[in-house]
C-alpha positions as CSV (number, residue, x, y, z in Angstrom):
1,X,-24.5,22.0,-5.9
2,X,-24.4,22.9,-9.8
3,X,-27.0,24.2,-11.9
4,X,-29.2,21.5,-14.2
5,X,-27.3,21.5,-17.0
6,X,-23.8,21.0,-15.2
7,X,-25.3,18.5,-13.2
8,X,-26.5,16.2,-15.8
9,X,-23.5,16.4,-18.1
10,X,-21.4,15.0,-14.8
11,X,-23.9,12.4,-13.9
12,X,-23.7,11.6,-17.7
13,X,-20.0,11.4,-17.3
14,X,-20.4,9.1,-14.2
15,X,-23.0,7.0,-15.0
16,X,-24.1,7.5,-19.2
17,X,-22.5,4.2,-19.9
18,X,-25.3,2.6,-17.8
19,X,-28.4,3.9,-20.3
20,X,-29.4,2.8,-22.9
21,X,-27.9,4.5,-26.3
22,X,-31.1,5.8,-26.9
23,X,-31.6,7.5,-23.3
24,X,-27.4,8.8,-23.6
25,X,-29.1,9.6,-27.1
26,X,-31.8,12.3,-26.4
27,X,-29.7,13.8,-22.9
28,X,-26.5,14.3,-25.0
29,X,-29.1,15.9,-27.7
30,X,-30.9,17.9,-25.2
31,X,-28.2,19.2,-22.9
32,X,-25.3,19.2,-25.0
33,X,-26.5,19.6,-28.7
34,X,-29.2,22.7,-27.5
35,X,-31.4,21.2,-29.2
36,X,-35.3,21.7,-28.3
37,X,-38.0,18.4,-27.8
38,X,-39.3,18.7,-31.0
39,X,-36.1,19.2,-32.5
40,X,-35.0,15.9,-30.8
41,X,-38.3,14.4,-31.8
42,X,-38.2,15.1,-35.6
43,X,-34.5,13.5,-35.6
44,X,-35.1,10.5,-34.0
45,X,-38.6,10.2,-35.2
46,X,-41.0,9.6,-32.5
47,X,-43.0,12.1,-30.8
48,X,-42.1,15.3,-28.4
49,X,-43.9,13.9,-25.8
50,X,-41.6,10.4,-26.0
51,X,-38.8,12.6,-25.8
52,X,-39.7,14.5,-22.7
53,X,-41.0,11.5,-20.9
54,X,-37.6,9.9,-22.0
55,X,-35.8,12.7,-20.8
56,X,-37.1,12.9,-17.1
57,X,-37.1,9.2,-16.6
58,X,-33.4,9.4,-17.6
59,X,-32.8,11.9,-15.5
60,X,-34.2,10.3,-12.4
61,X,-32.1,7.1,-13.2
62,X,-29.0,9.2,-13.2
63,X,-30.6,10.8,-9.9
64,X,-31.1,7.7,-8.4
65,X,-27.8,6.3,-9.3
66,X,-26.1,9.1,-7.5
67,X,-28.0,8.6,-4.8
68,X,-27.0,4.7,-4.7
69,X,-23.5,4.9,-5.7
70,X,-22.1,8.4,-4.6
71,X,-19.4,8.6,-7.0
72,X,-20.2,12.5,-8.5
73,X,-20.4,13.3,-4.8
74,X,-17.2,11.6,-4.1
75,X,-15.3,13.4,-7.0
76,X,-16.2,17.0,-5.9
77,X,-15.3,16.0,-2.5
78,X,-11.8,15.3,-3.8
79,X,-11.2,17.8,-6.2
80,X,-12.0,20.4,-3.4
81,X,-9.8,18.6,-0.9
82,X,-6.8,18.2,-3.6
83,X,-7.2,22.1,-4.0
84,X,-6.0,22.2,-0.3
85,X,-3.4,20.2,-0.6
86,X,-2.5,22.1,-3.5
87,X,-3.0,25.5,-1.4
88,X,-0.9,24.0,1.3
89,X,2.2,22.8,-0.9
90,X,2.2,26.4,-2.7
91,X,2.4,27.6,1.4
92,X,5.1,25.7,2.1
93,X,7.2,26.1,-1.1
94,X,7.0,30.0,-0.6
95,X,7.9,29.3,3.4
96,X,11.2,27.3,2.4
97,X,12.0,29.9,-0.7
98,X,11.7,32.7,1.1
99,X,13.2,31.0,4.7
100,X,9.8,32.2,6.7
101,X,8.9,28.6,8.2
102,X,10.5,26.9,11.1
103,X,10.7,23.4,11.2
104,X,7.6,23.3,13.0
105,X,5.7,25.4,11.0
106,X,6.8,23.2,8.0
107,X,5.9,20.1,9.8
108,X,2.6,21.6,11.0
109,X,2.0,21.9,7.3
110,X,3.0,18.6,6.2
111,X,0.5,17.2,8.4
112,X,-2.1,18.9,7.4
113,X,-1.2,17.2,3.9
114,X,-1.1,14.1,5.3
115,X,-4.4,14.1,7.7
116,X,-6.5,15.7,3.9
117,X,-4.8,12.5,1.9
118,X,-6.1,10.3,4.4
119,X,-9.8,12.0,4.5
120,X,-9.5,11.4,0.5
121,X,-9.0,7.5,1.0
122,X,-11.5,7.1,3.6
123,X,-14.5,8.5,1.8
């Protein structure tokens, strides 16, 4: 889907307000800081390997919440559907500029709009 990095800032996005400020803490240090696990460890004060078993436990909670809840999966889902829709309107606005569409074709369009919208709302 996205590489490691990507995919925890998102499920940080999604779900960070769920962890504790410490756990937000050391993932915000680790994959958006740069900052190495001793690095983390020396500025919060405890040691590299609290940090590291911190950090995977975190991660599988964010893991796990996607699993449950859906809601990263949900969003890419509709951000790739919306770029259809967006696709298809930029179709039909060249089709009526340039008088290339018939009615049909225009309508054909239209509901191609219409039956993307609706898979939006039903997932």
């Amino acid at each position: 889907m996205f590489d490691k990095i990507l995919q925890i800032n998102l499920l940080l996005d999604f779900y960070g307000q769920l962890l504790t400020d410490k756990q937000q803490n050391i993932l915000q240090l680790y994959y958006n800081d740069d900052l190495s696990l001793m690095e983390i460890a020396e500025q919060l004060g405890i040691s590299r390997q609290a940090v590291y078993d911190t950090m995977k436990r975190t991660e599988k909670i964010l893991y796990d919440y996607e699993e449950k809840l859906g809601l990263l999966t949900k969003f890419v889902y509709s951000q790739d559907r919306i770029q259809e829709i967006v696709k298809i309107s930029c179709n039909i606005e060249f089709g009526l500029t340039n008088n290339i569409f018939s009615n049909d074709e225009i309508l054909s369009e239209v509901n191609k709009i219409i039956k993307i919208s609706k898979d939006i709302l039903e997932k």
